[in-house]
Predicted model as a PDB file, atoms N, CA, C, CB and O in Angstrom, pLDDT in the B-factor column:
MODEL        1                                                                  
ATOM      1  N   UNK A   1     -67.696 -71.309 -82.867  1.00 71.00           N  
ATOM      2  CA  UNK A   1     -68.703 -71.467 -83.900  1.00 71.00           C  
ATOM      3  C   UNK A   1     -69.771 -70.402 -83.669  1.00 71.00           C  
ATOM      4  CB  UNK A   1     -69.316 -72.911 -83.888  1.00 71.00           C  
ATOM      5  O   UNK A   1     -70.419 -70.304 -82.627  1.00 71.00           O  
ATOM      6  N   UNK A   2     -69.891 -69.636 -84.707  1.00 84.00           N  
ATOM      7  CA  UNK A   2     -70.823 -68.366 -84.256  1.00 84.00           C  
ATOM      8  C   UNK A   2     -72.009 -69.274 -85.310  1.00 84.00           C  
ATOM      9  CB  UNK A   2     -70.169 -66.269 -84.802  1.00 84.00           C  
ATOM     10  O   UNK A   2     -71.876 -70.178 -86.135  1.00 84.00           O  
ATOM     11  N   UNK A   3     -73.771 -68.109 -84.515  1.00 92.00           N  
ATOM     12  CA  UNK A   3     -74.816 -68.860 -85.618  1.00 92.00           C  
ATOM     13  C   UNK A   3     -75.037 -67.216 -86.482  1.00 92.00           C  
ATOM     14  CB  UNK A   3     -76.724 -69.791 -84.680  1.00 92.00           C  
ATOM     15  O   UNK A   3     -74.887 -66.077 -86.041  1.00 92.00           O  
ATOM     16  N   UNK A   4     -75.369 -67.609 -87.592  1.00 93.00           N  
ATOM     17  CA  UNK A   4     -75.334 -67.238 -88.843  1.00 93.00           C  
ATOM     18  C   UNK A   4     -76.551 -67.535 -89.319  1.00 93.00           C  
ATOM     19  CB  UNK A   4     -74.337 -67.763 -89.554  1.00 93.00           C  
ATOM     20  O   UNK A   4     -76.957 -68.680 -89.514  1.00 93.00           O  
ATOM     21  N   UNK A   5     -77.472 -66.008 -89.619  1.00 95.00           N  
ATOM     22  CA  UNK A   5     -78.988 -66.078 -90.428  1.00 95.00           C  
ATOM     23  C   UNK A   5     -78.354 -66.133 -91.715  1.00 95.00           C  
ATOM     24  CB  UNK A   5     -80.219 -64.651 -90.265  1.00 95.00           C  
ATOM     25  O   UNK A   5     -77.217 -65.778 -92.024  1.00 95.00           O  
ATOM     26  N   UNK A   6     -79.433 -66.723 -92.546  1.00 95.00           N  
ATOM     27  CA  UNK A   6     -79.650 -66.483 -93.740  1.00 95.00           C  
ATOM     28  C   UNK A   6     -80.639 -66.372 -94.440  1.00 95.00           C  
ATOM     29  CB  UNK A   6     -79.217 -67.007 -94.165  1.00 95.00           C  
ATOM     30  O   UNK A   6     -81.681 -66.326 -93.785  1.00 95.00           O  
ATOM     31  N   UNK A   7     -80.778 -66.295 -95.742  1.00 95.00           N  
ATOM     32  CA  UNK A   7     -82.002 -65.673 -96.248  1.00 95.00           C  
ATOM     33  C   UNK A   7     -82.382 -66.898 -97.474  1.00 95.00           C  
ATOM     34  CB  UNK A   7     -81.687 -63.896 -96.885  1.00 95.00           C  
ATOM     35  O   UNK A   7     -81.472 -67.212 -98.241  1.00 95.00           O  
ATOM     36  N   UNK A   8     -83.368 -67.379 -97.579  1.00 96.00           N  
ATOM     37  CA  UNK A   8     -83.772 -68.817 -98.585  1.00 96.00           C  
ATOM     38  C   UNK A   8     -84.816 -67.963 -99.533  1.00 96.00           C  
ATOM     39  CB  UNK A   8     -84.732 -70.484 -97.567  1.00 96.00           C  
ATOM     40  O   UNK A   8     -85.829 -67.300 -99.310  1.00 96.00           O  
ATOM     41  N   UNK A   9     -83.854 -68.408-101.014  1.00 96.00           N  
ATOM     42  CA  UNK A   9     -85.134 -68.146-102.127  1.00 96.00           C  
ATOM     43  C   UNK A   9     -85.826 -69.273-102.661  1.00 96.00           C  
ATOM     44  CB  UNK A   9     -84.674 -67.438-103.416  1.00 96.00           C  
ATOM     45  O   UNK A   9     -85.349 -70.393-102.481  1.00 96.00           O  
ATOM     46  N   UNK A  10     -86.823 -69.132-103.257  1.00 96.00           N  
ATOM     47  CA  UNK A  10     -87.320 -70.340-104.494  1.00 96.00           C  
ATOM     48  C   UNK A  10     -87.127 -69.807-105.552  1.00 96.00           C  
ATOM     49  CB  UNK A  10     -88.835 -70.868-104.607  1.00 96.00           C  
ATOM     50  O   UNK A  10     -87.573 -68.726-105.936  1.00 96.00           O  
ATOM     51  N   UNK A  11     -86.242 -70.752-106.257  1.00 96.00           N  
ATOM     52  CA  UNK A  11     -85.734 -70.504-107.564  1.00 96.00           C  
ATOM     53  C   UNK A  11     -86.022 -71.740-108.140  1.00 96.00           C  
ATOM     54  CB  UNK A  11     -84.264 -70.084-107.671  1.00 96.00           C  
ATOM     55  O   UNK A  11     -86.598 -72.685-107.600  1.00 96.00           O  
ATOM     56  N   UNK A  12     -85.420 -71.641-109.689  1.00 95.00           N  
ATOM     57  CA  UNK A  12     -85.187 -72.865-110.587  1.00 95.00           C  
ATOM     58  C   UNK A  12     -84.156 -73.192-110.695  1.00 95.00           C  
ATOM     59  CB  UNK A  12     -85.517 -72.859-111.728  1.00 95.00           C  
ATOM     60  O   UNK A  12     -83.704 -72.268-111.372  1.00 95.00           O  
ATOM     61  N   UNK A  13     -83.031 -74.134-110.469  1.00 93.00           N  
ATOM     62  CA  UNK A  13     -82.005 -75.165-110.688  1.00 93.00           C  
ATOM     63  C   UNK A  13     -81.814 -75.553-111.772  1.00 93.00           C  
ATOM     64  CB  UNK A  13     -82.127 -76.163-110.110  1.00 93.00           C  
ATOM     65  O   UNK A  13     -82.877 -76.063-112.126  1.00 93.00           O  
ATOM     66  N   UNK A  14     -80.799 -75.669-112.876  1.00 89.00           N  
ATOM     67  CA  UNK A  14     -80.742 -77.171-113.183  1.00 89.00           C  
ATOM     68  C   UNK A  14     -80.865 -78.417-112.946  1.00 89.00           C  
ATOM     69  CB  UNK A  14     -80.213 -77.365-113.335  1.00 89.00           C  
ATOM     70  O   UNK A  14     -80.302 -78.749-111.903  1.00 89.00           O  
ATOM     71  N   UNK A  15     -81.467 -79.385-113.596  1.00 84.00           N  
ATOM     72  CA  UNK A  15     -82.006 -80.671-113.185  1.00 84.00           C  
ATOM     73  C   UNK A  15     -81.062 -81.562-114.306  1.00 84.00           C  
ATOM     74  CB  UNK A  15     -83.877 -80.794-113.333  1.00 84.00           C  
ATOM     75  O   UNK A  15     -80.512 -81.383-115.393  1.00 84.00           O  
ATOM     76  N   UNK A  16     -81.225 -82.485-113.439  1.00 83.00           N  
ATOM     77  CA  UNK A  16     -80.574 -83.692-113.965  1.00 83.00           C  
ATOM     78  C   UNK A  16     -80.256 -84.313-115.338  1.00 83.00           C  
ATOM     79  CB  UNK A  16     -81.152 -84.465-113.509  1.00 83.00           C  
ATOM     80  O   UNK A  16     -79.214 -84.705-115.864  1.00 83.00           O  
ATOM     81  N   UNK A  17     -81.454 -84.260-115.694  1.00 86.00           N  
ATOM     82  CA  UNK A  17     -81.782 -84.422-117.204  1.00 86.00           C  
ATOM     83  C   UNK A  17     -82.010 -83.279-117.916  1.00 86.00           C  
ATOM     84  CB  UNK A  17     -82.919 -85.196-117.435  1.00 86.00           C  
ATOM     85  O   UNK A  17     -83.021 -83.432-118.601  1.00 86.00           O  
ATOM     86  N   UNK A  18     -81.419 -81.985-118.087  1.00 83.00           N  
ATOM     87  CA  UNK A  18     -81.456 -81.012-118.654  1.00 83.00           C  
ATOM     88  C   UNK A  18     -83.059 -80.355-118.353  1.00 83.00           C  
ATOM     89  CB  UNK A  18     -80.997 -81.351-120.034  1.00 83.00           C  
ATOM     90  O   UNK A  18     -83.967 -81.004-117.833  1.00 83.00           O  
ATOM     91  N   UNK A  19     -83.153 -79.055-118.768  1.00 89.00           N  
ATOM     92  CA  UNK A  19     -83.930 -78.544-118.024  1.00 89.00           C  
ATOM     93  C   UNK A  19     -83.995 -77.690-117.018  1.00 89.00           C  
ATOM     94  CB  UNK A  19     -84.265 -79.142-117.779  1.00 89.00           C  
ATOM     95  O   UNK A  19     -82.911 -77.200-116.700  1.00 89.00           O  
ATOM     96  N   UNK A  20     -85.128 -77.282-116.284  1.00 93.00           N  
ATOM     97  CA  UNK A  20     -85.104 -76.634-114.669  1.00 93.00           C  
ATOM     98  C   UNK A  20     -85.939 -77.708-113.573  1.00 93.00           C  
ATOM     99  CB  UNK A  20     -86.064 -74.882-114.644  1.00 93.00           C  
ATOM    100  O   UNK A  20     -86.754 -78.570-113.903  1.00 93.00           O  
ATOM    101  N   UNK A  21     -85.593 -77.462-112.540  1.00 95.00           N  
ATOM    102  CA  UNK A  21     -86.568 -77.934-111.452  1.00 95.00           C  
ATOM    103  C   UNK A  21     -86.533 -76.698-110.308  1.00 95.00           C  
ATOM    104  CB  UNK A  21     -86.042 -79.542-110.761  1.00 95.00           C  
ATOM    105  O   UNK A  21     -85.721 -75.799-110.090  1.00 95.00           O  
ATOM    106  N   UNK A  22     -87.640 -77.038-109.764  1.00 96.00           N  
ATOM    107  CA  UNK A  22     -87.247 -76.237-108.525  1.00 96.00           C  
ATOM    108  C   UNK A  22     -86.842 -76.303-107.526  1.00 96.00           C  
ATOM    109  CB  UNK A  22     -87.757 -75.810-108.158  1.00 96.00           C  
ATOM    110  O   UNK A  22     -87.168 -77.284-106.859  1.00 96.00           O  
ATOM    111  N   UNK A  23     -85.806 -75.145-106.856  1.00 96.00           N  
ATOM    112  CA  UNK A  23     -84.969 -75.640-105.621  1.00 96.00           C  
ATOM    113  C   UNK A  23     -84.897 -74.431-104.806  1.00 96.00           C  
ATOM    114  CB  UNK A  23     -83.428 -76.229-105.969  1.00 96.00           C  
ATOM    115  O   UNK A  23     -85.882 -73.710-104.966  1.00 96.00           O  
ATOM    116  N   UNK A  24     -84.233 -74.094-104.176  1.00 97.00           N  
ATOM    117  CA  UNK A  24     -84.086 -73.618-103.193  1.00 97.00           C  
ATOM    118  C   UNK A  24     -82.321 -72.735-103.560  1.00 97.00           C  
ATOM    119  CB  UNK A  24     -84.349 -74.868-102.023  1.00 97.00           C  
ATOM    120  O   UNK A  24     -81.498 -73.250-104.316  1.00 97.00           O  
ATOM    121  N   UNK A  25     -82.064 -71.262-102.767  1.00 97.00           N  
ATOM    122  CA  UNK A  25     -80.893 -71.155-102.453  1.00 97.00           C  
ATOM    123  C   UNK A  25     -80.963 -70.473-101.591  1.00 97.00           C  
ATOM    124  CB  UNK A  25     -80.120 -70.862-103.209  1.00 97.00           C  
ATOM    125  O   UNK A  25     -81.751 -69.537-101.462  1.00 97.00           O  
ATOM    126  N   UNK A  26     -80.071 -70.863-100.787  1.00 97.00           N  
ATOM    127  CA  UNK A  26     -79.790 -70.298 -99.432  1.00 97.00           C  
ATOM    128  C   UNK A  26     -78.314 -69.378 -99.081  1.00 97.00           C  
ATOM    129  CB  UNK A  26     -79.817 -71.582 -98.517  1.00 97.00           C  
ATOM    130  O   UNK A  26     -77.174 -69.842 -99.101  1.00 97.00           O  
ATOM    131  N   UNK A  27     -78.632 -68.228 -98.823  1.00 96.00           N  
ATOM    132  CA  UNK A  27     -77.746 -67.444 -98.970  1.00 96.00           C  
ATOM    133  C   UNK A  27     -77.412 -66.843 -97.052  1.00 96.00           C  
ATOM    134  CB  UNK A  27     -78.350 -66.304-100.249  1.00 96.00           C  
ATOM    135  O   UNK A  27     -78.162 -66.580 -96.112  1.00 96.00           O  
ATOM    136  N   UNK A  28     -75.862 -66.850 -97.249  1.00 95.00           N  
ATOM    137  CA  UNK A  28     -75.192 -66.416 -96.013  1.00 95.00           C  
ATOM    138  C   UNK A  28     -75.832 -64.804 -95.496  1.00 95.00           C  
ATOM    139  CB  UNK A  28     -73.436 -66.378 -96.382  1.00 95.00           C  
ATOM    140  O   UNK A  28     -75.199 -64.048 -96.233  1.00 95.00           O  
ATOM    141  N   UNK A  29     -76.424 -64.233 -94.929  1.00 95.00           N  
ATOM    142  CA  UNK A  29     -76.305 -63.035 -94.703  1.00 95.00           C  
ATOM    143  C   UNK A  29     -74.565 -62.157 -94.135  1.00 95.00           C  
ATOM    144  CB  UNK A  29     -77.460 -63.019 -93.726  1.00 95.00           C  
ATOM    145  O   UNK A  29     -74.220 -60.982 -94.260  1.00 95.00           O  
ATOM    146  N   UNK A  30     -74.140 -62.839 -93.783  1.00 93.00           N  
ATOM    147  CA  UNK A  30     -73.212 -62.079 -93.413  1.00 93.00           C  
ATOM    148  C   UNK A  30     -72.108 -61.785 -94.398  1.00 93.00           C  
ATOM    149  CB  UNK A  30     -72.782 -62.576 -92.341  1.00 93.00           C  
ATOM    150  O   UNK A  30     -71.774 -60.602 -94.474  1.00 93.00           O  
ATOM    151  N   UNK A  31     -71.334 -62.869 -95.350  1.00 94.00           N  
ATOM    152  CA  UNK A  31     -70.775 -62.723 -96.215  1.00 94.00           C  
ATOM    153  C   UNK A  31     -71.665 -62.875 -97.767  1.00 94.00           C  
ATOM    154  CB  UNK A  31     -69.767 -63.513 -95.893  1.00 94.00           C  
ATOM    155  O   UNK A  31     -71.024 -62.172 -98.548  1.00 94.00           O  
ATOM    156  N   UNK A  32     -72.730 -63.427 -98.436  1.00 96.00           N  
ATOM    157  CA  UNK A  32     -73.317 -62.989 -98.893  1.00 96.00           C  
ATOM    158  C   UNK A  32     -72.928 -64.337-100.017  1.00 96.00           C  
ATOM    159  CB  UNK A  32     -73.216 -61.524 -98.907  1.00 96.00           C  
ATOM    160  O   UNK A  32     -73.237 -64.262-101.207  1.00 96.00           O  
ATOM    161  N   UNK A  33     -72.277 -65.438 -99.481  1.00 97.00           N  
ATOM    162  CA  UNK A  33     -72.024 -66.863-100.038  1.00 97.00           C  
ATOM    163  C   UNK A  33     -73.261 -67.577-100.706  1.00 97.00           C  
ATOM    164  CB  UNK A  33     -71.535 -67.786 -98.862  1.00 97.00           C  
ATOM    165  O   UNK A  33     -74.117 -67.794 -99.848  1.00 97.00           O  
ATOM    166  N   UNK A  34     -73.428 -67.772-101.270  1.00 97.00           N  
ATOM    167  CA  UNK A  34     -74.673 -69.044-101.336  1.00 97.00           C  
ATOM    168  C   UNK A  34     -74.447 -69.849-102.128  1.00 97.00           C  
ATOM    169  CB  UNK A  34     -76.058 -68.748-101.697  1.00 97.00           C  
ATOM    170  O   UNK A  34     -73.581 -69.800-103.002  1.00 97.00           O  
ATOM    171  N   UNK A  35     -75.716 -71.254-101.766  1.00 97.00           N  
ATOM    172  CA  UNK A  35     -75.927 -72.515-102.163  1.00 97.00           C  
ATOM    173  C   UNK A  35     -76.755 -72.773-102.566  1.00 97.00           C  
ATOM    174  CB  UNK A  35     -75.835 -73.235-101.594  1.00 97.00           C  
ATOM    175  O   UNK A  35     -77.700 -72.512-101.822  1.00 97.00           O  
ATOM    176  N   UNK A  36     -77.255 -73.568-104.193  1.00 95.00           N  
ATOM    177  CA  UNK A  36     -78.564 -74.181-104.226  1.00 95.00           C  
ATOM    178  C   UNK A  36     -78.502 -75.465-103.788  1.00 95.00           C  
ATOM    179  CB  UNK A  36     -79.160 -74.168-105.483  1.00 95.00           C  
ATOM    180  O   UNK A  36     -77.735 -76.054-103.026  1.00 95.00           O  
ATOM    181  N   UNK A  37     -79.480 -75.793-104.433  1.00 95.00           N  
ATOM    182  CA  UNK A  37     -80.104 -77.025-103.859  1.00 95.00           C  
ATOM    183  C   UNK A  37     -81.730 -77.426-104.916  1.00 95.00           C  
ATOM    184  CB  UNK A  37     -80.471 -76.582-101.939  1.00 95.00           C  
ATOM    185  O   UNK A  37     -82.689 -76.656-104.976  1.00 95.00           O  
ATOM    186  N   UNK A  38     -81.672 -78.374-105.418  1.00 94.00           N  
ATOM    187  CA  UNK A  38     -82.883 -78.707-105.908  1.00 94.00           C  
ATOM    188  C   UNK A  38     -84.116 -79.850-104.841  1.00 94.00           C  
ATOM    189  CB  UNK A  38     -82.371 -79.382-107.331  1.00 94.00           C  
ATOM    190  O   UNK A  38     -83.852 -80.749-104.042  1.00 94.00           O  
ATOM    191  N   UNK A  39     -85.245 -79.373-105.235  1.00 94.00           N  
ATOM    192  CA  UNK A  39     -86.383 -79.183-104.127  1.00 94.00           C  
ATOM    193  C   UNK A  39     -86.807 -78.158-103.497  1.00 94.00           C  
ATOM    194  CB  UNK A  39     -86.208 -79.773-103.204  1.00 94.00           C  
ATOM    195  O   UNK A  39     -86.164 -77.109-103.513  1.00 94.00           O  
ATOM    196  N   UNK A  40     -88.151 -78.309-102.727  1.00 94.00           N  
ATOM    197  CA  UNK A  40     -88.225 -77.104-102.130  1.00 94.00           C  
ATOM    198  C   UNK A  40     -88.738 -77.796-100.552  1.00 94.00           C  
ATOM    199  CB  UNK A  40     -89.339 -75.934-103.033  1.00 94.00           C  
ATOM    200  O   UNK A  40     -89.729 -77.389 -99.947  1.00 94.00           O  
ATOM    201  N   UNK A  41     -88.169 -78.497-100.246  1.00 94.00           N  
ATOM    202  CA  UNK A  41     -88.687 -79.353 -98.872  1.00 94.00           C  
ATOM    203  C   UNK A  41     -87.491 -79.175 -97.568  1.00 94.00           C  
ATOM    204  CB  UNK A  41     -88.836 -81.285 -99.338  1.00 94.00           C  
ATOM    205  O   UNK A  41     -86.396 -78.786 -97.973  1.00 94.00           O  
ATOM    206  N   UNK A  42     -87.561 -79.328 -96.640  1.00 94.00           N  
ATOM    207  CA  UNK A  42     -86.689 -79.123 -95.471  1.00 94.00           C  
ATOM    208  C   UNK A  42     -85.896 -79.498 -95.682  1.00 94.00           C  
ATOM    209  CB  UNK A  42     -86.854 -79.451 -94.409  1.00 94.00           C  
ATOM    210  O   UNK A  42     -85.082 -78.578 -95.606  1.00 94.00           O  
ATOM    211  N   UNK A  43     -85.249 -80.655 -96.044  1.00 95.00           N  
ATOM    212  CA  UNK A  43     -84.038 -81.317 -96.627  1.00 95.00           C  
ATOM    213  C   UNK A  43     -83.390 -80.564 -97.423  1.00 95.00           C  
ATOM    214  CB  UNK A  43     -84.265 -82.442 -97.309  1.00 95.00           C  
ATOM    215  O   UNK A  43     -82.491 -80.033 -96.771  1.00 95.00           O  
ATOM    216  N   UNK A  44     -83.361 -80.126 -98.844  1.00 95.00           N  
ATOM    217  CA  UNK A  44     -83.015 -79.171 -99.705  1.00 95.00           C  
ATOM    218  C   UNK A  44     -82.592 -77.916 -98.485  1.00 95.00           C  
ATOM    219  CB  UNK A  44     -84.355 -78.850-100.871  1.00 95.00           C  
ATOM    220  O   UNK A  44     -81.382 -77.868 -98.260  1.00 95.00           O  
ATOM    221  N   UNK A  45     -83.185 -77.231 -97.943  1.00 95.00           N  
ATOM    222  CA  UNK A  45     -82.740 -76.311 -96.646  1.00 95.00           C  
ATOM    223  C   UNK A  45     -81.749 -76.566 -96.285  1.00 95.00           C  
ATOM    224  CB  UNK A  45     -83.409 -76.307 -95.506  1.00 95.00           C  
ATOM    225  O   UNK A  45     -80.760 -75.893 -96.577  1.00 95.00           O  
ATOM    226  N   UNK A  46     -81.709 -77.647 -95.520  1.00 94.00           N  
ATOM    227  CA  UNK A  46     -80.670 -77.939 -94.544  1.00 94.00           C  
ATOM    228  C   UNK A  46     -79.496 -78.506 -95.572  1.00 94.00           C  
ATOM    229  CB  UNK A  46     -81.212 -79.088 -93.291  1.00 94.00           C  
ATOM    230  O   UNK A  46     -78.290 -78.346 -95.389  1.00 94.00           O  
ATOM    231  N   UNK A  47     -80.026 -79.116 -96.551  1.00 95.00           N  
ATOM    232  CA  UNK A  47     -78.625 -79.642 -97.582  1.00 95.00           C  
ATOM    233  C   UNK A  47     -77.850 -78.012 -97.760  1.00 95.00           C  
ATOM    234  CB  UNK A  47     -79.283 -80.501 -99.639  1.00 95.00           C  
ATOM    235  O   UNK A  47     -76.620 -77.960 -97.752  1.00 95.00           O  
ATOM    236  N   UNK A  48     -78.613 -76.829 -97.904  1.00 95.00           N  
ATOM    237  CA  UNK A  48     -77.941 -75.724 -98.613  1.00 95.00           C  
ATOM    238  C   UNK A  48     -76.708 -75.113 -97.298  1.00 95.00           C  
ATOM    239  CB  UNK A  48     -79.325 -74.401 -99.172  1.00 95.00           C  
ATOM    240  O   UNK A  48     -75.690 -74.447 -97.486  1.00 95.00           O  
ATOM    241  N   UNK A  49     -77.221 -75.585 -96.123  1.00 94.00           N  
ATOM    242  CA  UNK A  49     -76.801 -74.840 -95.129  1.00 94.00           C  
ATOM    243  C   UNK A  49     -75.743 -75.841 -94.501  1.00 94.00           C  
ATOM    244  CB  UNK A  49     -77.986 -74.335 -94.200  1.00 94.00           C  
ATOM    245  O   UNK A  49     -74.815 -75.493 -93.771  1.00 94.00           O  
ATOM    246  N   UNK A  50     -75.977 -76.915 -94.828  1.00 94.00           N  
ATOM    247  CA  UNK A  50     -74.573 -78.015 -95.250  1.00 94.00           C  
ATOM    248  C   UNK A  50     -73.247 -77.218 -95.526  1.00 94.00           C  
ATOM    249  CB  UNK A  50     -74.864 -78.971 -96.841  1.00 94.00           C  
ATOM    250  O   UNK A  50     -72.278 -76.801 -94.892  1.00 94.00           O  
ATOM    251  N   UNK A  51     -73.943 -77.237 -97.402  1.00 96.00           N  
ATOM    252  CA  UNK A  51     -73.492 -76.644 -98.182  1.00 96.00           C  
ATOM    253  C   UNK A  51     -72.526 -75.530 -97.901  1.00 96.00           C  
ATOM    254  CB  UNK A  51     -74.361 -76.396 -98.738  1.00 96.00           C  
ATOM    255  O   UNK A  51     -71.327 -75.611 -98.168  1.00 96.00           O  
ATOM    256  N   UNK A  52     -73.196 -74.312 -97.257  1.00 95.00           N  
ATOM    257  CA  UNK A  52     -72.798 -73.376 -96.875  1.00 95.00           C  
ATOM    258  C   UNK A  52     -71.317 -73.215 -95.386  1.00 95.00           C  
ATOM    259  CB  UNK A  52     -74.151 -72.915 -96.692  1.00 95.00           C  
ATOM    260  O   UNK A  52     -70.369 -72.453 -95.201  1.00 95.00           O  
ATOM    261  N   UNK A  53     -71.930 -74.464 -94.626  1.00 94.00           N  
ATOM    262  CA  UNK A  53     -70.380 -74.754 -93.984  1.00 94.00           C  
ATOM    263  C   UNK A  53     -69.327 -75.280 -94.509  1.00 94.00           C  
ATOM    264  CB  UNK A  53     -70.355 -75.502 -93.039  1.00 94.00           C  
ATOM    265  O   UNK A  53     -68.198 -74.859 -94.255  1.00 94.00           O  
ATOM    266  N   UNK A  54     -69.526 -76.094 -95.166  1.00 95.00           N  
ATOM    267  CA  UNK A  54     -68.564 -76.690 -95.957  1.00 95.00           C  
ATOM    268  C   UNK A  54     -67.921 -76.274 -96.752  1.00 95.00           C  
ATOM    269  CB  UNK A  54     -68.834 -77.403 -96.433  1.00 95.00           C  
ATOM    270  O   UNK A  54     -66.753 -76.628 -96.911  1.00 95.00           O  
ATOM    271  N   UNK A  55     -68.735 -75.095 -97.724  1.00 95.00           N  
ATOM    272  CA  UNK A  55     -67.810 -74.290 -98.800  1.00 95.00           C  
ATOM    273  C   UNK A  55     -67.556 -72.555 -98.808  1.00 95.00           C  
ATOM    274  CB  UNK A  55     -68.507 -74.617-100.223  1.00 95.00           C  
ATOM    275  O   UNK A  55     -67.309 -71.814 -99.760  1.00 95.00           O  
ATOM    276  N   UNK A  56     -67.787 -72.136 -96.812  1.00 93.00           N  
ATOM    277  CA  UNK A  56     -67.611 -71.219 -96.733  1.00 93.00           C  
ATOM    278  C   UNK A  56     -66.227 -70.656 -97.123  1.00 93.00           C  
ATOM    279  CB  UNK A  56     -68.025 -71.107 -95.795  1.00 93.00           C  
ATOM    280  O   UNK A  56     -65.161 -71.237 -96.922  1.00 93.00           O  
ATOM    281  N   UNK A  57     -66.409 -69.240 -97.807  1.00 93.00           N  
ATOM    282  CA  UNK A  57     -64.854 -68.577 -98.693  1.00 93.00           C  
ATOM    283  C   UNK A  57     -64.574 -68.034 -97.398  1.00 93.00           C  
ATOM    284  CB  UNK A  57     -64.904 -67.176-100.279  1.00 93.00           C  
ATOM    285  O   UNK A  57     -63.577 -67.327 -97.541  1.00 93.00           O  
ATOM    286  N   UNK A  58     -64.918 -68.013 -96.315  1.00 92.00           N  
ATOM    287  CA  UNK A  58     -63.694 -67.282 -95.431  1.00 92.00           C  
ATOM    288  C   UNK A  58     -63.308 -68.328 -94.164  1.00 92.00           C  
ATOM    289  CB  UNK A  58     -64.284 -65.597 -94.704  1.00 92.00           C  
ATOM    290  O   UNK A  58     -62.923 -67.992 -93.044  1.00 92.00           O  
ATOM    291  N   UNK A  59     -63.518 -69.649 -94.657  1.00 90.00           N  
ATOM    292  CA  UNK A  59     -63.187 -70.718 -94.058  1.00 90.00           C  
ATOM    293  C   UNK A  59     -63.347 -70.656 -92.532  1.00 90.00           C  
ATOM    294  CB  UNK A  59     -61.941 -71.009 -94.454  1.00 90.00           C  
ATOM    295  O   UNK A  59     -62.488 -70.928 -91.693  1.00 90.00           O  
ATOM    296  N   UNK A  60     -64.614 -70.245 -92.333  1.00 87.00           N  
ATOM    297  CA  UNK A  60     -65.296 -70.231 -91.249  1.00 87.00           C  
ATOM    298  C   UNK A  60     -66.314 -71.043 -91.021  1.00 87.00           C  
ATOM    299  CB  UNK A  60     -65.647 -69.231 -91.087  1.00 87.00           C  
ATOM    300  O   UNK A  60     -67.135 -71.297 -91.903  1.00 87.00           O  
ATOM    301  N   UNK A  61     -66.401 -71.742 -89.326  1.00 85.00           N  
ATOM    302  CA  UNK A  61     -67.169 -72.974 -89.286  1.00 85.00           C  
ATOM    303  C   UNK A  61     -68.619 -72.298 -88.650  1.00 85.00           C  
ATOM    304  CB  UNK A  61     -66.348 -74.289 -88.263  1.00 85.00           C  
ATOM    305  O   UNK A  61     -68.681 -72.019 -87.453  1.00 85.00           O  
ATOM    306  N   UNK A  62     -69.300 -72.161 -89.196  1.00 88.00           N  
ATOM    307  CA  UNK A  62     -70.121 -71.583 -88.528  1.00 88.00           C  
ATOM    308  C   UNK A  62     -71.219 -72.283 -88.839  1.00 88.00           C  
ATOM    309  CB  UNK A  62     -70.161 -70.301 -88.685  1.00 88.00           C  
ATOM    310  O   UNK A  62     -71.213 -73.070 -89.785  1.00 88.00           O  
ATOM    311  N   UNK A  63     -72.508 -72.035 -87.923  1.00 88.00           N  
ATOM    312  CA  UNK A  63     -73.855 -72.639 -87.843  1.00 88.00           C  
ATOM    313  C   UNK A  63     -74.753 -72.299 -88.717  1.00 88.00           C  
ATOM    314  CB  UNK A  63     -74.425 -72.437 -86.742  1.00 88.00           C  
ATOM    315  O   UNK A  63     -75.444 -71.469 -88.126  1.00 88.00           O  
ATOM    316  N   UNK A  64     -75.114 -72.421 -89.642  1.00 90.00           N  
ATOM    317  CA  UNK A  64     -76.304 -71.338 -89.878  1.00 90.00           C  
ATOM    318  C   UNK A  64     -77.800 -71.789 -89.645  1.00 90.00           C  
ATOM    319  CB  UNK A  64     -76.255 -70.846 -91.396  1.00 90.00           C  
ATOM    320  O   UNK A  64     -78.270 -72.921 -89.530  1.00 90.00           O  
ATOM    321  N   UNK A  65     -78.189 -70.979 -89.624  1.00 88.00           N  
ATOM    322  CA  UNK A  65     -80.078 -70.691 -89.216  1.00 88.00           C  
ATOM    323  C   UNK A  65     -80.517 -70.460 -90.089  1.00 88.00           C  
ATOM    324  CB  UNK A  65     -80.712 -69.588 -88.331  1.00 88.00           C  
ATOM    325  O   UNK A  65     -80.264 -69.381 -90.626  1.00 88.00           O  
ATOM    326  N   UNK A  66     -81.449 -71.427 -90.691  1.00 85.00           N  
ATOM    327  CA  UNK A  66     -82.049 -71.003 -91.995  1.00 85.00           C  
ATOM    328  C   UNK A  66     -83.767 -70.629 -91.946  1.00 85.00           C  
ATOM    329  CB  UNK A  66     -81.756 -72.285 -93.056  1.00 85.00           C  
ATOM    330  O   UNK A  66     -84.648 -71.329 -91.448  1.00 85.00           O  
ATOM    331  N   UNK A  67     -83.921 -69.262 -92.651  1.00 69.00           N  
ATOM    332  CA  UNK A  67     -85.131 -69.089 -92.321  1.00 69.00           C  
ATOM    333  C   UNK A  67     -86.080 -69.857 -94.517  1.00 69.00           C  
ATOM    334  CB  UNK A  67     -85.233 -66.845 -91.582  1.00 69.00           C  
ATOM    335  O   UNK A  67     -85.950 -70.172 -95.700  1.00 69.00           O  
ATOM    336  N   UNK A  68     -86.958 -69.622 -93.210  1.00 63.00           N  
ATOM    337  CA  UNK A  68     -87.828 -70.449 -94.432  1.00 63.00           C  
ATOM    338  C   UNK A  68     -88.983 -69.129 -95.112  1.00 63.00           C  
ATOM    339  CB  UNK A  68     -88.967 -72.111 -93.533  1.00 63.00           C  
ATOM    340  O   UNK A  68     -89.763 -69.401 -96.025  1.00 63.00           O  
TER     341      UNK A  68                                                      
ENDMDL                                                                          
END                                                                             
C-alpha cells in the first residue's frame, strides 16, 4: 500500500433536490482520478479519499493523504 497526495478543490455538486451545493473534490495526484463529495467539512474529505480507493482505475490499494 503506497501513500498517495492529493490535491482538494471547493466546488459546486449536484444536490439532492436539484440544484448545486457545495462540496469538495479530491483529486489523485498521481493518476489524476477524482471524487466529489458534497460538503465542505472533514468528512466530505475523507468520504472523497474513500472514494478514491475504492474506485481507483488502476486498481490500486493505496492510502491517500488529503491535503486541505
Amino acid at each position: 500500500m503506497a501513500k498517495v497526495s492529493t490535491t482538494t478543490d471547493y466546488i459546486d455538486v449536484d444536490g439532492d433536490y436539484g440544484g448545486s451545493v457545495e462540496g469538495v473534490e479530491v483529486t489523485c495526484d498521481r493518476c489524476g482520478h477524482a471524487e466529489q463529495s458534497a460538503g465542505t467539512h472533514d468528512g466530505s474529505i475523507k468520504r472523497c479519499a474513500y472514494l478514491l480507493r475504492e474506485n481507483c482505475p488502476n486498481r490500486e490499494n493505496n492510502f491517500y493523504v488529503v491535503s486541505e
